[in-house]
N, C-alpha and C positions, 0 to 999 in steps of 0.2 A: 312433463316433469320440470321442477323447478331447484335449482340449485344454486346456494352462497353465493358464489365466485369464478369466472371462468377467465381463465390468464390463456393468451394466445401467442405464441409462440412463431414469430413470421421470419421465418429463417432465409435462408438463400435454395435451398433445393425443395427443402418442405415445410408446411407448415402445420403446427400443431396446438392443438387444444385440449386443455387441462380443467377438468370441472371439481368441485371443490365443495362438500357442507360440513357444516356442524365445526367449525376451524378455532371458536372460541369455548369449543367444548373440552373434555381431557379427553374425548376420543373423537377427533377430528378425522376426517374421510377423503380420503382422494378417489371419486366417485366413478370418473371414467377419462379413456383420453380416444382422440381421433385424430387422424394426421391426412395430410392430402399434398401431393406436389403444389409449391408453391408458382403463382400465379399471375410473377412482374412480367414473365415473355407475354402473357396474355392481354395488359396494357391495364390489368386492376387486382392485387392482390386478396380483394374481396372475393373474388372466386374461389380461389386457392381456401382463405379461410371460411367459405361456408361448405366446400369439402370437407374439410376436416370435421366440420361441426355436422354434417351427415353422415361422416362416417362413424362420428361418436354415438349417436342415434342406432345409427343402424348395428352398432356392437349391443347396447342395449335396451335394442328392442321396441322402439320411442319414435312417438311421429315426429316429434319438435321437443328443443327444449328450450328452456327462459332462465333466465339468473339476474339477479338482483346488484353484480357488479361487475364490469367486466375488466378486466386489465391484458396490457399487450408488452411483448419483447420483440424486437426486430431486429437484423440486420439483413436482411432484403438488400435489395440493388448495393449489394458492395457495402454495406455497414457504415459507419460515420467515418468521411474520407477525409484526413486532418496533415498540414504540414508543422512542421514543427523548429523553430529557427530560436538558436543560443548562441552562446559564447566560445564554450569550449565545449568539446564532445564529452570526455571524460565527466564533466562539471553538471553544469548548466541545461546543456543541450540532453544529457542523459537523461538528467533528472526529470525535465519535461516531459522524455519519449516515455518514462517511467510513468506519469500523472497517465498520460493520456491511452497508453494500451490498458491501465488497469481501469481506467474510467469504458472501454469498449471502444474507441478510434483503432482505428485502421491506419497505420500511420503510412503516406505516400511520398516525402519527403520530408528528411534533417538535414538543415545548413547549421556551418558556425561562422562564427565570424559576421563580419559586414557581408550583405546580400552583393553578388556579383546579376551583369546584366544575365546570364544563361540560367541563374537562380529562380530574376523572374520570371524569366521568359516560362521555365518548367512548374513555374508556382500558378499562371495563367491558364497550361497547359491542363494539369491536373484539377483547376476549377475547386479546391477544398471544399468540404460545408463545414469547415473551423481551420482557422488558423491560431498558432499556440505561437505568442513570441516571451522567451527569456532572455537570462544575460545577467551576471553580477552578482555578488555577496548583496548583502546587505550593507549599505554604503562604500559600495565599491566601484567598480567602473560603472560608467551611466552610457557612452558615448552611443558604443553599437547595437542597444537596443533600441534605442530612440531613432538613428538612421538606417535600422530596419523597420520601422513601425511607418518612417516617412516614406519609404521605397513600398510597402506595400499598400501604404494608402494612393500613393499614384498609380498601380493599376487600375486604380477605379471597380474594382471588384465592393459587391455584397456581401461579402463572406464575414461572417461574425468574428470576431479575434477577442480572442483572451491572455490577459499580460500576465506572467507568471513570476517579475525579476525584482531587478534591485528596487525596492518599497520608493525609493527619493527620486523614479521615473516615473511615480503614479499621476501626481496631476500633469508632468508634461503628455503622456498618454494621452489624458482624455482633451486635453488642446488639441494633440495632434491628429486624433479620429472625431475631434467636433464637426458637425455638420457634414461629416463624409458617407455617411448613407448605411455604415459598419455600426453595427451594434457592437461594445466594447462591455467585456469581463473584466473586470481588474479584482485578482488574488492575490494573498499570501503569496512571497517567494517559495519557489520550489526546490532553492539551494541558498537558504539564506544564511549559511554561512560554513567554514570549508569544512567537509566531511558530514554533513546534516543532511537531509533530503526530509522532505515535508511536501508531499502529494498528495496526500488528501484532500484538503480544500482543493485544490485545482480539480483532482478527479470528479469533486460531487459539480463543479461549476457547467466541466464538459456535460457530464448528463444533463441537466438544465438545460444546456443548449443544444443539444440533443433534442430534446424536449420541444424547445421554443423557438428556434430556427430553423432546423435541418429540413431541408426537400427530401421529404421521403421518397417510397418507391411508387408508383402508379396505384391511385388507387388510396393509397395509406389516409388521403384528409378526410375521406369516409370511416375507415376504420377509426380516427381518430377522434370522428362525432359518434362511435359506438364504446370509445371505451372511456370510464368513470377516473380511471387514476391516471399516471403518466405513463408516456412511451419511451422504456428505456432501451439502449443498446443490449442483445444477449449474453455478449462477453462481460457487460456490463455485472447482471443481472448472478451471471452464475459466479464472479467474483465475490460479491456481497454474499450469496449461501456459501460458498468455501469461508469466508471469516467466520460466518454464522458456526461455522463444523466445525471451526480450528478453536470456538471457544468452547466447544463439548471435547473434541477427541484430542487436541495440540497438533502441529505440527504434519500438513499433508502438500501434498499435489493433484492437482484436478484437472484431466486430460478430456477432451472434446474435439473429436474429430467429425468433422462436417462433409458437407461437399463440397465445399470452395474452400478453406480454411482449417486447421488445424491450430486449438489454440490452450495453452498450459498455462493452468492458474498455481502459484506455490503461496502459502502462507506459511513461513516457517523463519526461525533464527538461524541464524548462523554461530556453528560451533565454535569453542573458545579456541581452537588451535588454530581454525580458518579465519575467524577474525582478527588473529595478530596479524596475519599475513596480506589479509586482504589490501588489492589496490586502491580502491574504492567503493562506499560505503554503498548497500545495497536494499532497497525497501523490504519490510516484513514481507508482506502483500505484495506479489509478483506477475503480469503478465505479461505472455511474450504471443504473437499470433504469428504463423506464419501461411500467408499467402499461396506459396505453391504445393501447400498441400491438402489438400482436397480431392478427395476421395472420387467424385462426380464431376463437376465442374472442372477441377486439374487434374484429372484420373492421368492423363497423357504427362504431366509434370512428374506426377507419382514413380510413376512408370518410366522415367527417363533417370530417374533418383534411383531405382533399382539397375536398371541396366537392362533395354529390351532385350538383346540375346540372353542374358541369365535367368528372365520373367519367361521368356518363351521353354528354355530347359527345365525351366521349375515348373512349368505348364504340363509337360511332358512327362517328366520322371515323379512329382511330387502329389502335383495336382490332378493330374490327367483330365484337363479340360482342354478346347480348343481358345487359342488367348485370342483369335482375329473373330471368329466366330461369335466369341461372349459378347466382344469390343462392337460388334452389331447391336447387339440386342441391346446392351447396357443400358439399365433406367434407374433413377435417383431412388428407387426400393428398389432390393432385388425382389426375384419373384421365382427363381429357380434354382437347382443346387449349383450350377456352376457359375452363378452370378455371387452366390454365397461363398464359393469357394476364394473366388476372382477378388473382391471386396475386403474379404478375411486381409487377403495378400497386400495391397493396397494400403488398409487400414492400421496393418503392421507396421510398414514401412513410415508410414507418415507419423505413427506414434514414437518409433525411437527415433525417425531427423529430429524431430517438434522436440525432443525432449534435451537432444543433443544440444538445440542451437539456446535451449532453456538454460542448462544447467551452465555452472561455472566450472571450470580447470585450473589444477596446478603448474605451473610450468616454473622452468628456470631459468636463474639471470646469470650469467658469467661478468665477472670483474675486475678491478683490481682486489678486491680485496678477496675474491675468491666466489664460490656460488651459490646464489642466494633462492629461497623457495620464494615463490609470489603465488597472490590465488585470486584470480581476475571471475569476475562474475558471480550467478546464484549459488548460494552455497545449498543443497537438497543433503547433505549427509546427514541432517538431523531428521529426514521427514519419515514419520511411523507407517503411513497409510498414502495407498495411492489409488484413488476414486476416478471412476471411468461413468463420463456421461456421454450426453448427444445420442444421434443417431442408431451410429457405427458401436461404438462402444458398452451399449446396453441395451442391442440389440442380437450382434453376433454370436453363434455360437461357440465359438474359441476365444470370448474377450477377453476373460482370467488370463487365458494363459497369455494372450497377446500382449497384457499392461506385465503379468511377472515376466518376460524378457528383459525389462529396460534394468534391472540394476545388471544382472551378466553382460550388459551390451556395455563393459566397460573393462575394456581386454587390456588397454594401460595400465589400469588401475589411476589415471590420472586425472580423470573427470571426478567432480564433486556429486554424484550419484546416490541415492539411497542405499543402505547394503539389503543383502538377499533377505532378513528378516524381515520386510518389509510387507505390510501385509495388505492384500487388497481388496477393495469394495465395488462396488456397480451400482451405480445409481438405477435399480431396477424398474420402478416407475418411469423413467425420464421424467423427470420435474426438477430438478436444480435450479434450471432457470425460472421456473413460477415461482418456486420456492423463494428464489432469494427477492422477487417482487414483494410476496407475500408477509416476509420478513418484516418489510420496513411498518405493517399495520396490526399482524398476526406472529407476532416472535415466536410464542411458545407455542402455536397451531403450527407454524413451518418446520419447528425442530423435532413435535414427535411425529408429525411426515416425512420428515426427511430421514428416522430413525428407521421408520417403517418402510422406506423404499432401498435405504441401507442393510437392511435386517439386522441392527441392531438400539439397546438402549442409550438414548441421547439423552445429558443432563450436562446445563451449563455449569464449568468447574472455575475456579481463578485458581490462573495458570501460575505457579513461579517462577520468581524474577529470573528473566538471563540470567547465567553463571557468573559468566564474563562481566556483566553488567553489577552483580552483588561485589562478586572479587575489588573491581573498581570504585563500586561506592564505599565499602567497609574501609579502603585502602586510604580515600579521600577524609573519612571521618578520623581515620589513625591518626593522621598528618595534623588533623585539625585541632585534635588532644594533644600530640607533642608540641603542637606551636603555644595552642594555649597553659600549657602547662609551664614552658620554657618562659614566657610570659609574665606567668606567676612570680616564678624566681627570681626575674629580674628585677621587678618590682619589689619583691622583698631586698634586696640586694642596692637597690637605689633607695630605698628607707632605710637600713641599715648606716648607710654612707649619710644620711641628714641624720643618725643617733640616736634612732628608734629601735627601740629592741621587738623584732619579730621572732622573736625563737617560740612561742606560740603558735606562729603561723606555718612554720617549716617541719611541724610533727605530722605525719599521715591521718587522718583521720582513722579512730579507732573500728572495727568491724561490728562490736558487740561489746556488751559491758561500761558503755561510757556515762558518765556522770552526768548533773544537768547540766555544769560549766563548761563542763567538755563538748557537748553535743551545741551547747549555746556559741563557744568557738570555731566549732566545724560550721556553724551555719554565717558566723560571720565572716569563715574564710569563703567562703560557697558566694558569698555577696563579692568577697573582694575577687573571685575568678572570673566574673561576670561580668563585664566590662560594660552591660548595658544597665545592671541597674544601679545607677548614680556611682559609676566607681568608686563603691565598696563607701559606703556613708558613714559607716561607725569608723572606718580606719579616717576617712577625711576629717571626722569631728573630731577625733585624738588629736590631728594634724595641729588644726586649728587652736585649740586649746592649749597646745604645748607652745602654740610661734606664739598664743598673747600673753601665757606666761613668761616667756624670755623674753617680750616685748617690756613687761614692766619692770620688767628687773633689770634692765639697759637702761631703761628711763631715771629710774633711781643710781646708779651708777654714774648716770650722765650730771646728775644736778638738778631735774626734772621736775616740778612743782607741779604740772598738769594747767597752770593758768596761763593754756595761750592765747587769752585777749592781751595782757600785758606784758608777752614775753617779746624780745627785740633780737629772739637770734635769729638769721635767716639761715635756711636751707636745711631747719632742722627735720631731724627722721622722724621725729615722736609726735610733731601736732597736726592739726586737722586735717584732713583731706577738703 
């Protein structure tokens, strides 16, 4: 058997393969998938992924199969392990850590400020495969990027760096990484200037480098002479199909829980009540990963989040399995009911932290002037749908109801949470993350798949503008009619005073009914509000015509003959220039 497309999916507990024809057809096929534990403990992830691709066979039926291109997602050995160094946390530094978890980095350190010695010392420690240096407006300070860029060039490290800051540090940059063995990025700012964030370009720069530098997992430079397109990060990968959704359905969240990881993608605006408040301005496109939670890999992390005496009670009273006994057998698929049961529990827990440490909250300021609401972080009250992929998530048998928990998980009322209308999806295929590979060659093959593993119809809409954002511009153009209007008047009002009659120009222009004079007047007033085309030409040429007729009539007043070869006065007004 021969098929289109096969996207592989090299995860950190498993790894999966997604087979794919007919993708530029209007009925496009997602034709089969096979998974197999992934296989970095084994010293070559090629095993891991020709499991999967036996087990895809062996579902249907098949000795071998062949495909005509093959593409891959990874985050194997720990995902793209990136540090990240700004200015200011709030600023700079945020905006960075914003680029780079939505681009699929793992983020293992953020400094601000100028680099201290225990900085580098942990930035050595850690060994990045990227480092991300920011810092500054757009012509604003220069200093402590640059004497970060030099402290990290004297470790003498390989590690790729990408500059994300003030645009007037770009050619010192590449002086200061010349010749040092560092492959250098230089991007757009990613806070060029206060209240703006602009991550995108950084984001697509990290996957490149991703791409072009990164020491994969054992095994991976093989896979990388089997696959046809590029190897992007899968956090990466499923962020780009969440955009792709957000331009069919608006406004979602996209939860992935793994075995090492737990990671929440939000594509959504922020409401107009929560944007007057906000502290700091926060990207469309959101994501946050957290590390200790993973379902297999951190199961023991999970499990300390819950509280082992109240995981062993709920074993007891709820579950009725044995918790030390499952904790034996446990394997990155379960394979029996109290592994299923076990996982369920697990997989809960790590979906409302993950979502917690996601979303943003209201809190209050106490002052002089009394107490003030603020709304720090992601705003989710606008998100409609909330889509469950990976593993855990659409595979479980309780995973509906596991994702509808998270808006009740909000006993304050003070988190910025989706409300209970909130409707949910499952990525029932698992393909997200093909998907959004697939996206960047096959747009409208990925959308009616991804409709198809949603069970619903996908069509791309154009979305309406922010509220907040129309409220603002319509407000802007007000402003910009009153000035110009106010404008008008004075200008008539400073002709007036040189003794021109504008009382023509001060009547409204009529609605209907107007004459050819009248309508020939309104077009010359239309010229004189226009300040770009030649300030109002027919009013200037009046101008003009009125100053040479008082010109000659002073002239003759004065005694004026007009013959200045022969005339002997000096400093007079009337002769030649």
């Amino acid at each position: 058997m021969k098929v289109d497309v096969l996207v592989a999916e090299i995860g950190s507990t498993t790894t999966v393969v997604n087979a794919f024809i007919d993708l530029d057809s209007d009925r496009p096929c997602f034709w089969a998938q096979g998974q197999a534990p992934t296989s970095v403990l084994d010293g070559d992830v090629r095993i891991g992924l020709q499991g999967a691709i036996d087990d895809l066979c062996r579902k249907k039926g098949i000795d071998h199969l062949e495909y005509d291109q093959m593409l891959a997602t990874s985050s194997a050995a720990g995902g793209l392990k990136m540090t990240v160094h700004g200015l200011v946390y709030d600023m700079t530094a945020k905006a960075a850590k914003e680029a780079a978890l939505g681009a699929g980095g793992i983020i293992h350190d953020i400094t601000v400020g100028r680099l201290r010695r225990t900085d580098l010392k942990r930035i050595k420690e850690i060994n990045p495969n990227l480092i991300l240096i920011a810092g500054g407006v757009d012509y604003g300070e220069r200093d402590t990027a640059i004497y970060n860029a030099e402290m990290i060039r004297s470790l003498g490290l390989k590690t790729p760096v990408v500059y994300a800051g003030n645009i007037e540090n770009q050619e010192e940059m590449k002086l200061i990484f010349e010749d040092s063995g560092q492959y250098l990025y230089i991007v757009d700012n990613v806070y060029p200037k206060i209240d703006t964030l602009n991550v995108e370009p950084c984001r697509k720069v990290i996957q490149e480098a991703f791409e072009d530098h990164i020491t994969h997992a054992p095994g991976m430079e093989h896979v990388r002479d089997m696959v046809n397109g590029p190897i992007i990060p899968t956090p990466g990968a499923v962020m780009e199909c969440a955009k792709v959704l957000y331009d069919c359905i608006g406004d979602l969240m996209v939860i992935d829980v793994g075995g090492a990881t737990t990671d929440v993608h939000a594509v959504t605006e922020d409401s107009d009540a929560v944007a007057r408040i906000l502290t700091s301005p926060e990207p469309k496109a959101k994501r946050t990963v957290e590390g200790d939670l993973g379902v297999y890999v951190n199961r023991m992390k999970v499990i300390e989040s819950i509280g082992e005496e109240k995981l062993r009670e709920e074993c007891q009273t709820k579950l009725h399995i044995d918790l030390d006994k499952t904790l034996e057998t446990y394997v990155a698929i379960p394979k029996n009911e109290d592994e299923f049961k076990l996982v369920e529990r697990l997989t809960q827990e790590a979906t409302l932290r993950a979502v917690e440490r996601h979303a943003g909250q209201i809190r209050y300021v106490y002052g002089p002037s009394g107490r003030q609401t603020l709304a720090e972080g992601k705003d989710l009250t606008q998100v409609k749908y909330i889509v469950g992929t990976g593993g855990a998530l659409t595979r479980l048998p309780h995973r509906v109801d596991i994702m509808g928990m998270i808006p009740k998980d909000n006993e304050t009322g003070m988190k910025l949470y989706p409300s209970e209308a909130v409707k949910i999806l499952v990525d029932n295929d698992y393909i997200m993350a093909s998907l959004g590979v697939l996206s960047k060659t096959h747009r409208q093959g990925a959308i009616r798949l991804l409709g198809q593993s949603l069970k619903m119809d996908l069509q791309e809409q154009e979305h309406a503008v922010n509220k907040a954002q129309f409220i603002e511009e319509l407000q802007r153009l007000n402003n910009a009619a009153k000035a110009k209007e106010e404008e008008r008047l004075h200008h008539i009002e400073e002709m007036e005073k040189m003794g021109y009659d504008m009382s023509e120009y001060k009547n409204p222009e009529k609605i209907g009914g107007a004459t050819h004079e009248e309508v020939e007047a309104a077009k010359k007033e239309t010229l004189m509000q226009d300040r770009t085309v030649k300030k109002g030409e027919d009013l200037i040429m009046n101008r003009e015509t009125a100053d040479e007729q008082e010109r000659q009539e002073n002239k003759k007043k004065a005694g004026c003959d007009g013959d200045c070869d022969t005339c002997t006065r000096r400093h007079c007004p009337y002769g030649k220039k």
